[in-house]
C-alpha positions in Angstrom: -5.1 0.9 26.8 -3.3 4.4 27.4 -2.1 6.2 24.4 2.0 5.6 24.2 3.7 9.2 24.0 6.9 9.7 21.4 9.4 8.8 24.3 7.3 5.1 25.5 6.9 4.5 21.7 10.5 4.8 20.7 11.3 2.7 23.4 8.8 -0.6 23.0 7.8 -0.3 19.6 9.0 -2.4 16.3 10.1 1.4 15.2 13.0 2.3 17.3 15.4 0.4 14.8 13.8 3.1 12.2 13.5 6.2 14.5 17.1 6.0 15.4 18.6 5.6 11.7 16.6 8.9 10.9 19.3 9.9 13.7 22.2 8.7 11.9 22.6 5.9 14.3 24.3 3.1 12.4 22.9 -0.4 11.5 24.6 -2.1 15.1 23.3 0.6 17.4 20.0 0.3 15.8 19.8 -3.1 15.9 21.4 -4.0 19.2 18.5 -1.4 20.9 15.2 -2.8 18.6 13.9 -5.5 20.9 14.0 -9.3 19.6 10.4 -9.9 20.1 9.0 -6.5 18.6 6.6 -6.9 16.0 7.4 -6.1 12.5 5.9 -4.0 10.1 3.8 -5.4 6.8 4.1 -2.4 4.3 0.8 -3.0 1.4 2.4 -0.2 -0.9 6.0 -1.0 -2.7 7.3 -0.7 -6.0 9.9 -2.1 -8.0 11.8 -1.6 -10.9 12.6 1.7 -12.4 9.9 4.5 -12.1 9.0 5.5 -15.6 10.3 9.8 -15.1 13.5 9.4 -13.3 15.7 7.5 -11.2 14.8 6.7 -7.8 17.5 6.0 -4.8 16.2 2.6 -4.2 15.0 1.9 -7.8 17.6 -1.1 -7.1 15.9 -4.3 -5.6 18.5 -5.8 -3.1 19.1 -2.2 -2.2 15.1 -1.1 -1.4 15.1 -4.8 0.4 17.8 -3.9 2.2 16.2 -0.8 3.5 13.2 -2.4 4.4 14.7 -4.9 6.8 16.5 -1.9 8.4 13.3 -0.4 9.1 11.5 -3.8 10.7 9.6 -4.2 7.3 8.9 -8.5 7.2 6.6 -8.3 4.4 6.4 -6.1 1.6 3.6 -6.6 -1.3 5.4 -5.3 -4.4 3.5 -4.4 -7.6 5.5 -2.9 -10.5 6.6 0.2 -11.9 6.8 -1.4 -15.4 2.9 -1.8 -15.2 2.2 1.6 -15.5 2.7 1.8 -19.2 4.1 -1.5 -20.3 1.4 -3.0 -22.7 2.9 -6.6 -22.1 1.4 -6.9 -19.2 2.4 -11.3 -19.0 6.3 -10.1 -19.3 5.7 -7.5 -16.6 3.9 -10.3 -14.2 6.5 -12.8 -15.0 9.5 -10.3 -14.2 8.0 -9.2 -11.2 7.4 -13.1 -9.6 11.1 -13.5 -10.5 12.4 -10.5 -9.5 10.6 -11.0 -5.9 11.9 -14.7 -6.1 15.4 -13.4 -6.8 15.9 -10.9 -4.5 13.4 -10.6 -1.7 14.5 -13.3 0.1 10.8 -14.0 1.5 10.4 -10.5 2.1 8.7 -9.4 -1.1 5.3 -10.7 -1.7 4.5 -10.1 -5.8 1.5 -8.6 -6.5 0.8 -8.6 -10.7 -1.5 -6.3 -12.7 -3.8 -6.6 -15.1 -4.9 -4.0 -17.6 -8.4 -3.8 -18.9 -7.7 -1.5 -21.7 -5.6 -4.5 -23.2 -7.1 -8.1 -25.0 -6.7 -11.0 -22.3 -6.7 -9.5 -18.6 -8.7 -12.3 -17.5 -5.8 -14.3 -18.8 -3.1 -12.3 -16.8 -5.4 -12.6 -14.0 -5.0 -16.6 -14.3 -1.7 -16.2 -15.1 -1.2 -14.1 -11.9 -3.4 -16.6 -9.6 -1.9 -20.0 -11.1 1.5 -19.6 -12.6 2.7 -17.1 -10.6 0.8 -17.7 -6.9 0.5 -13.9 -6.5 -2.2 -13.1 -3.6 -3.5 -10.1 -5.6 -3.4 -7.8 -8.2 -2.8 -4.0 -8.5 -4.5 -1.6 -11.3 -3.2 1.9 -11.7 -6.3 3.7 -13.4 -5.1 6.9 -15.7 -1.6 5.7 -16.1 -3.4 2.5 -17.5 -5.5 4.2 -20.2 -8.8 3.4 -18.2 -10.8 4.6 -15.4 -13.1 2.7 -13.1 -16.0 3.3 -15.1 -14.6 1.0 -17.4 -17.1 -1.6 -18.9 -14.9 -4.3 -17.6 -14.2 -2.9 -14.0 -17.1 -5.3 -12.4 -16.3 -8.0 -14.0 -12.8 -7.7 -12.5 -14.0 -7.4 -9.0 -16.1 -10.5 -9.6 -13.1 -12.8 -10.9 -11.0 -11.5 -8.1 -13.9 -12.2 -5.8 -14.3 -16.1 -7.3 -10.2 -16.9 -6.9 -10.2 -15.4 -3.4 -7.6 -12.3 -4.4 -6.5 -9.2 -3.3 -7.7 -6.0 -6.0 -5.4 -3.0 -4.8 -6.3 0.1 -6.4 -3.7 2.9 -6.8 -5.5 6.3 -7.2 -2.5 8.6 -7.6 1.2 7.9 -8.1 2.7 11.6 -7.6 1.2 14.7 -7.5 -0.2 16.4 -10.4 2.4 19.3 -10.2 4.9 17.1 -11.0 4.0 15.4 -13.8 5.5 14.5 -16.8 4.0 17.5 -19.1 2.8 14.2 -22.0 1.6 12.1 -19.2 -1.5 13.4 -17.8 -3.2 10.6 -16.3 -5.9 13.1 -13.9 -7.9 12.2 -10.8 -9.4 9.0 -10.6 -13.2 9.3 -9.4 -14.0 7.0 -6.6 -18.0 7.1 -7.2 -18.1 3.6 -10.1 -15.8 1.8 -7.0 -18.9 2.5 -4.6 -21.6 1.3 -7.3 -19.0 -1.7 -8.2 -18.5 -3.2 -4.6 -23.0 -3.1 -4.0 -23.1 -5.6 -6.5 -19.8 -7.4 -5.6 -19.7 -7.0 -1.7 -17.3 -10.0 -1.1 -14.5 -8.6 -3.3 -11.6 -7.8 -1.0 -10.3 -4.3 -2.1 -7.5 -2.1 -1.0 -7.4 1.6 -2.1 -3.7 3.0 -1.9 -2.3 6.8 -1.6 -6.1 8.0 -1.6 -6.5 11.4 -0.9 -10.0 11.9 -2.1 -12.1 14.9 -3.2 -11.6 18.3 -1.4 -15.2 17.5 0.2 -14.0 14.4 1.5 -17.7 12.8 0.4 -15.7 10.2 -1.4 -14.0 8.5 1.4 -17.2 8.6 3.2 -19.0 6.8 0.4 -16.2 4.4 0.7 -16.5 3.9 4.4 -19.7 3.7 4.9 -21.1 1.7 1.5 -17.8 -0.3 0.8 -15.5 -2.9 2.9 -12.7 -1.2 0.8 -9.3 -0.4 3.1 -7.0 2.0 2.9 -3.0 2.7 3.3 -1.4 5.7 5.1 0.6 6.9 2.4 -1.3 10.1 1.4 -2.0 10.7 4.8 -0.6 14.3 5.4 0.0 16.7 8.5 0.9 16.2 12.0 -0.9 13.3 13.9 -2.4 12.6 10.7 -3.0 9.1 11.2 -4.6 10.2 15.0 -7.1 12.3 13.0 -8.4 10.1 11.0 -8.9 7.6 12.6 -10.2 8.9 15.7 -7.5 8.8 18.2 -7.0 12.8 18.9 -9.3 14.3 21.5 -10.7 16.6 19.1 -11.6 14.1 16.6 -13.1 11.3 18.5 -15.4 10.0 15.5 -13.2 8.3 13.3 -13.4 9.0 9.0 -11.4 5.5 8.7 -11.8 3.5 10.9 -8.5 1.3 12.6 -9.4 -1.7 11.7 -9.6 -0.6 8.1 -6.2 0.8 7.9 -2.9 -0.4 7.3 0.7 0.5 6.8 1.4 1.8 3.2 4.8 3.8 2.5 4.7 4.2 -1.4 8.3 3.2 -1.7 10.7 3.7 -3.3 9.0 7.2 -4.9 8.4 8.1 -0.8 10.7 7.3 2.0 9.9 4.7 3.7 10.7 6.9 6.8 7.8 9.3 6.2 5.2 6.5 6.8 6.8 5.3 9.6 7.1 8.8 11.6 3.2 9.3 10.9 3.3 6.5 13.0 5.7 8.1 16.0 3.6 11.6 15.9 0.0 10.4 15.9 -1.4 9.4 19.5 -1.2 5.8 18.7 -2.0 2.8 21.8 -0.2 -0.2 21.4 -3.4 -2.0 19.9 -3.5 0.6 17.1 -0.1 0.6 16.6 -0.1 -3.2 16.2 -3.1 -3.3 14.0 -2.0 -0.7 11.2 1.7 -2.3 11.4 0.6 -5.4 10.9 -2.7 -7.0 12.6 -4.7 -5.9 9.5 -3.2 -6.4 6.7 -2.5 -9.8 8.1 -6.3 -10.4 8.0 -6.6 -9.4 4.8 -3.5 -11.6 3.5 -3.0 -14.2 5.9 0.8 -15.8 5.2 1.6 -17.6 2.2 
């Protein structure tokens, strides 16, 4: 299938709704010239609640839902802000099922946390499966005062393996610059994931905003030893997406493959619009297109 340039892409794809509100069109233009059948996008990497440093512009949840079904966005699976350095991690599970309940209006997909630096994660992690029907669970090592050499780490993947969930594994939140001069949470080392997954190789685990080391032999590890995937988020620089995966003339062997990729905007902290235009500037057929939108992260969740 040929690749789709900017102009055949902004006229078939799920997108034009979102390429023309970065325009200014407004919400009837954009939705009178997005096609009815189009498919929509599943975004793996949202937020809610209140980021713990400052106030986002779509900290709000009927407001960041409302966003998302501007931009084509049919499923969203939303961890929590609140896990980051909440210790009660049961009150942070149970506000986020609500919460998605409340307001997402089908849209919002919960995704709990456990911590293993706390007493009882296996017990969130029941709570999470059982009460709550959550597909998965997100860790955010450094912020949660452990790393993935924790003691417990494998014994997570193997639960989540047993009850058939989702492990999403956020390696950076914002970048180091930035940070809040007490909270230092540092790089989170990708090597224990790798020696992990040999023993566990069923587990079904998602890495978000990786960026990897400078050498790159991290995501390598993980591509070529793991069955990890991986979101776009902290994919940077023009045609990014192309690059990586292959699609460019230039870089014909692929460092992630397509099949292993799938739409991730880090909302609210990013603009849901940045992921979407790595999308419009990368040399994208309408296979690949489909498959990062949606097509695998469907696999990997089917619908609830």
């Amino acid at each position: 299938m040929p690749p789709l340039n900017r102009r055949e892409f902004l006229h078939r794809s799920a997108l034009t709704g979102a390429a023309l509100a970065l325009t200014r069109s407004s919400p009837s233009a954009i939705a009178a010239t997005a096609s009815a059948d189009s498919p929509g996008i599943i975004d793996t990497n949202v937020n809610l609640f209140r980021w713990p440093f400052r106030k986002l512009k779509y900290s709000d949840t009927p407001a960041l839902v409302a966003k998302l079904r501007r931009h084509r966005v049919i499923e969203a699976w939303s961890g929590s802000y609140e896990a980051l350095l909440d210790k009660d991690i049961a009150g942070v599970n149970e506000r986020l099922a609500a919460e998605c309940r409340t307001h997402g209006g089908g849209l919002l997909r919960p995704i709990g946390s456990v911590n293993l630096a706390w007493p009882d994660w296996e017990e969130d992690l029941r709570r999470c499966h059982e009460i709550f029907k959550m597909p998965g669970v997100r860790i955010f090592p450094g912020y949660q005062p452990f790393d993935l050499g924790h003691a417990d780490f494998p014994r997570l993947l193997e639960l989540v393996a047993q009850r058939g969930l989702l492990l999403q594994i956020a390696f950076a939140m914002e970048d180091s610059r930035v940070q809040h001069p007490l909270v230092k949470p540092g790089p989170v080392v990708a090597a224990p994931l790798v020696v992990a997954m040999k023993r566990v190789p069923t587990a079904k685990v998602q890495v978000l905003h990786f960026a990897g080391n400078a050498q790159g032999s991290d995501l390598v590890a993980l591509m070529r030893e793991t069955s990890v995937t991986i979101d776009i988020s902290r994919w940077e620089g023009n045609g990014a997406i192309g690059r990586m995966i292959g699609a460019r003339p230039e870089t014909n062997t692929p460092r992630v493959p397509v099949e292993r990729t799938l739409f991730g905007s880090h909302a609210p902290y990013f603009p849901i619009e940045t992921a979407i235009l790595k999308l419009i500037e990368s040399p994208l057929d309408a296979a690949q297109l489909h498959a990062i939108m949606q097509g695998n992260a469907r696999r990997l969740l089917p619908p609830a």
